[in-house]
C-alpha positions as protocol buffer text, in pm:
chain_id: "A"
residue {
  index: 1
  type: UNK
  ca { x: -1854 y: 16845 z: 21261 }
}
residue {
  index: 2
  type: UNK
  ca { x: -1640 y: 16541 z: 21369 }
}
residue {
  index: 3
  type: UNK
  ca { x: -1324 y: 16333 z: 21253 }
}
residue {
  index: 4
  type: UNK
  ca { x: -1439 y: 16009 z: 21400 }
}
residue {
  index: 5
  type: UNK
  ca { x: -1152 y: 15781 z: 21438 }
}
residue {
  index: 6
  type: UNK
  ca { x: -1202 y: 15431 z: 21463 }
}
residue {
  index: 7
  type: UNK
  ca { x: -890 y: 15246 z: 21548 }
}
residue {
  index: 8
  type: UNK
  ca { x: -878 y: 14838 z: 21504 }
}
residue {
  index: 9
  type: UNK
  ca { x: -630 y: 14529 z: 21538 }
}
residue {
  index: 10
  type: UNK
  ca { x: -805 y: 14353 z: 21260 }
}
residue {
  index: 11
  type: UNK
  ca { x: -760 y: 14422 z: 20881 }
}
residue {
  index: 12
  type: UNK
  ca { x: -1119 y: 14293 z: 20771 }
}
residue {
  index: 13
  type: UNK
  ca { x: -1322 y: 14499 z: 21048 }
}
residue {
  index: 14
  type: UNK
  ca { x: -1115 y: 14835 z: 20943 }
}
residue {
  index: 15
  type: UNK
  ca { x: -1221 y: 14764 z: 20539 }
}
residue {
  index: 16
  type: UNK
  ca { x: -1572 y: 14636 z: 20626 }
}
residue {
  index: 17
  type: UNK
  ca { x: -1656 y: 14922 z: 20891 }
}
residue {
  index: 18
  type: UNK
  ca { x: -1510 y: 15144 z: 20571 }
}
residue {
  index: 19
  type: UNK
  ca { x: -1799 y: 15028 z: 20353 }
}
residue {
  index: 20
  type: UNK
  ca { x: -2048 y: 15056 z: 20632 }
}
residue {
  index: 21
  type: UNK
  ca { x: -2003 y: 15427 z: 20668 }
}
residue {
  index: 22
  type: UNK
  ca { x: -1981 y: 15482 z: 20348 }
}
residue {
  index: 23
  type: UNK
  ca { x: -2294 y: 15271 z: 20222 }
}
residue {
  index: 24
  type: UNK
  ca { x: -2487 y: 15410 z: 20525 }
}
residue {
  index: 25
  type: UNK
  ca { x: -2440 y: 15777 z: 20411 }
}
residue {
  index: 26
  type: UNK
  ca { x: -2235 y: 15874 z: 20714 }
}
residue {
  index: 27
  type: UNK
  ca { x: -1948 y: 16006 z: 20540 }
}
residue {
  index: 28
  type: UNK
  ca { x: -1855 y: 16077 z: 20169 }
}
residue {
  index: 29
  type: UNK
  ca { x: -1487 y: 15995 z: 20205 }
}
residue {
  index: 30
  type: UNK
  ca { x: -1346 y: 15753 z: 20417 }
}
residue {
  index: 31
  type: UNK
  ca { x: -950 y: 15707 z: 20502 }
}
residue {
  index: 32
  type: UNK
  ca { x: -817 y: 15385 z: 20591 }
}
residue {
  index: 33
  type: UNK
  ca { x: -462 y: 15357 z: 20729 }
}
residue {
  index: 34
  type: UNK
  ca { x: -335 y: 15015 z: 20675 }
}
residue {
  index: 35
  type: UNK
  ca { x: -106 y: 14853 z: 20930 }
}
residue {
  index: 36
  type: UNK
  ca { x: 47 y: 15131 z: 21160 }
}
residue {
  index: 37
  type: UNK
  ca { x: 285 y: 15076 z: 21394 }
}
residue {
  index: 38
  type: UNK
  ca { x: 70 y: 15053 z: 21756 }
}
residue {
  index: 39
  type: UNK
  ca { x: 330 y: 15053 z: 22033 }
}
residue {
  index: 40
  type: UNK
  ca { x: 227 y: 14966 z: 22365 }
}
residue {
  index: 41
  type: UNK
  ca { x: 255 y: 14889 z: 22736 }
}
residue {
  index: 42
  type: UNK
  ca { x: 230 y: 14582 z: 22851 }
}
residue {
  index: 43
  type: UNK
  ca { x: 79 y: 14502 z: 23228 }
}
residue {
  index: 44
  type: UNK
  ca { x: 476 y: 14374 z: 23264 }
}
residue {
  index: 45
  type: UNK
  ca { x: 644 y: 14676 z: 23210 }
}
residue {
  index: 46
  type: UNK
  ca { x: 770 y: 14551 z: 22828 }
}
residue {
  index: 47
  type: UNK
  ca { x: 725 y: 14727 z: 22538 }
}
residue {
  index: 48
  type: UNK
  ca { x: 582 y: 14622 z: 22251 }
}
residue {
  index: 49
  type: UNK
  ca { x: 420 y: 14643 z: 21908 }
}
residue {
  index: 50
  type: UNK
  ca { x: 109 y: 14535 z: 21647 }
}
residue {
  index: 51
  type: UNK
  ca { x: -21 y: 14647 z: 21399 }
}
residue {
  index: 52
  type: UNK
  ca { x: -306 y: 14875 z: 21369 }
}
residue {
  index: 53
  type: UNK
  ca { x: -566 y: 14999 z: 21107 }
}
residue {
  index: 54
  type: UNK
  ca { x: -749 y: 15371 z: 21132 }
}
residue {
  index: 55
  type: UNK
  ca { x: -1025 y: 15455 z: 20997 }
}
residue {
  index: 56
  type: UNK
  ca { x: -1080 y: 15794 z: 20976 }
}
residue {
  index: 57
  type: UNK
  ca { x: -1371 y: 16048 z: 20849 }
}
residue {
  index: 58
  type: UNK
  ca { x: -1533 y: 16381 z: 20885 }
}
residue {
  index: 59
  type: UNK
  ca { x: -1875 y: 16380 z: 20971 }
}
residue {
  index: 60
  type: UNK
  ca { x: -2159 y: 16534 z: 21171 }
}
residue {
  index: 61
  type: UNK
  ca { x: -2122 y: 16537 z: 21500 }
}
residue {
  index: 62
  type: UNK
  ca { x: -2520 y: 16465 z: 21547 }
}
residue {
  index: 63
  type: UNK
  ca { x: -2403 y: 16133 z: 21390 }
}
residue {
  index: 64
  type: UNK
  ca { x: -2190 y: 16023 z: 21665 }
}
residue {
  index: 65
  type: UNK
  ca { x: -2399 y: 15812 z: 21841 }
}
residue {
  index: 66
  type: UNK
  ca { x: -2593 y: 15608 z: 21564 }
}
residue {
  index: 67
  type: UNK
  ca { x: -2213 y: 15568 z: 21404 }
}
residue {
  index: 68
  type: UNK
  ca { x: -2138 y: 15420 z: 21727 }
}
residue {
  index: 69
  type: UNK
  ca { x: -2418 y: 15187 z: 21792 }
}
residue {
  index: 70
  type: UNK
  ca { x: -2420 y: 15088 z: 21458 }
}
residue {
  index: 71
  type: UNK
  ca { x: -2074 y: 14938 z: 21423 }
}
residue {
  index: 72
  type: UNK
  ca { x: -2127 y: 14772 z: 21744 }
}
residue {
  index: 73
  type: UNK
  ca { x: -2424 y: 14566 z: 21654 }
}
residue {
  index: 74
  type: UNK
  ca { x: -2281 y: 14481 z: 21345 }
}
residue {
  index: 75
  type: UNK
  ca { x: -1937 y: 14400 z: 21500 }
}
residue {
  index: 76
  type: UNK
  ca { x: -2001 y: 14215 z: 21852 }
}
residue {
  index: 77
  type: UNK
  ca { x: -1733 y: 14145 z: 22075 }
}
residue {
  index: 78
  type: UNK
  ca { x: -1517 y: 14368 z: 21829 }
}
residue {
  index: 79
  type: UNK
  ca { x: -1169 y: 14581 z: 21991 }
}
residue {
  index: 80
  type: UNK
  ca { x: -1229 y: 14834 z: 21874 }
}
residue {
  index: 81
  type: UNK
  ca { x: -1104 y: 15236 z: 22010 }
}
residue {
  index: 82
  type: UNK
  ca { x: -1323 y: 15473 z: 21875 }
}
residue {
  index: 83
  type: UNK
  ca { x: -1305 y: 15863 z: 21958 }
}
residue {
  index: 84
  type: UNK
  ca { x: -1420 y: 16177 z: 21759 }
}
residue {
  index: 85
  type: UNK
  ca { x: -1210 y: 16500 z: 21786 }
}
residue {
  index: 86
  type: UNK
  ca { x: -1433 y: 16830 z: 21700 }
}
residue {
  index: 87
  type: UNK
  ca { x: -1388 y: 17015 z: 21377 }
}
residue {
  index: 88
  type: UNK
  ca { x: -1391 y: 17366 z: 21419 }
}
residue {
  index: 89
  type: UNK
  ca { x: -1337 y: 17527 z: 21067 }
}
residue {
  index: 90
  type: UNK
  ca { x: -1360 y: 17332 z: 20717 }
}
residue {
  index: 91
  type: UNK
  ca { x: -1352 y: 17489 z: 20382 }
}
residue {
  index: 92
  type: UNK
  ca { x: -1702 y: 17521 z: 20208 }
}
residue {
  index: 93
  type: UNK
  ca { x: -1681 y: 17277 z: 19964 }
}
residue {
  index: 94
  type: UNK
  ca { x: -1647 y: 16979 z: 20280 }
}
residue {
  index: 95
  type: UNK
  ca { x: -1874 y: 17166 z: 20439 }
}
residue {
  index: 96
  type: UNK
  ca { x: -2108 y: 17129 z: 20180 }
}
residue {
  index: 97
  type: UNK
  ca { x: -2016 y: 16755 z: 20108 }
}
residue {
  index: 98
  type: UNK
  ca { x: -2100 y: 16702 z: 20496 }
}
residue {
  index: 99
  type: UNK
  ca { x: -2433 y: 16895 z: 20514 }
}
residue {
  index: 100
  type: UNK
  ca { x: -2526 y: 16627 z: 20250 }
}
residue {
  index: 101
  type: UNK
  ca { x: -2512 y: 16315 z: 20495 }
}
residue {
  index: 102
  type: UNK
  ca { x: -2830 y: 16139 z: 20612 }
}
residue {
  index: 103
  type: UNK
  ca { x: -2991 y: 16320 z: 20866 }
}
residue {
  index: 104
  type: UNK
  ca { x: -2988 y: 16188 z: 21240 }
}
């Protein structure tokens, strides 16, 4: 299992990639972090910030790929960061909930 993080400038592309992955079958909960503070380092040397939406799920990690190739033909061009960090233990009940998702 994955958390698949999907980290975005744009408001609309964080709550529309929510109700991909969740009308796709590719995760049963979804979190959405609205407007974080993204502080960052500008070419110049300055400081500065934006803010920045998260979205953020557990998932398979067999799912990885089709996640990714899916959000990028349905958002060309988009900015967004996308990583997965590994899951190592989960209670059974997620577990359960996870085993569930479409298969690959």
């Amino acid at each position: 299992m994955i958390l698949f993080n999907l980290l975005t400038l744009s408001k609309q592309h964080a709550q529309t990639a929510t109700q991909l992955v969740l009308t796709e079958r590719l995760a049963t909960d979804v979190f959405l972090d609205e407007a974080i503070g993204n502080h960052c380092l500008a070419t110049d040397g300055t400081i500065g910030t934006q803010p920045l939406y998260r979205v953020l799920f557990l998932t398979k990690a067999l799912l990885y790929r089709r996640i990714e190739l899916l959000l990028e033909a349905r958002f060309p061009g988009n900015d967004f960061r996308i990583y997965a960090t590994p899951v190592t233990h989960v209670n059974d009940a997620e577990a359960n909930r996870v085993r569930q998702l479409c298969a690959v």
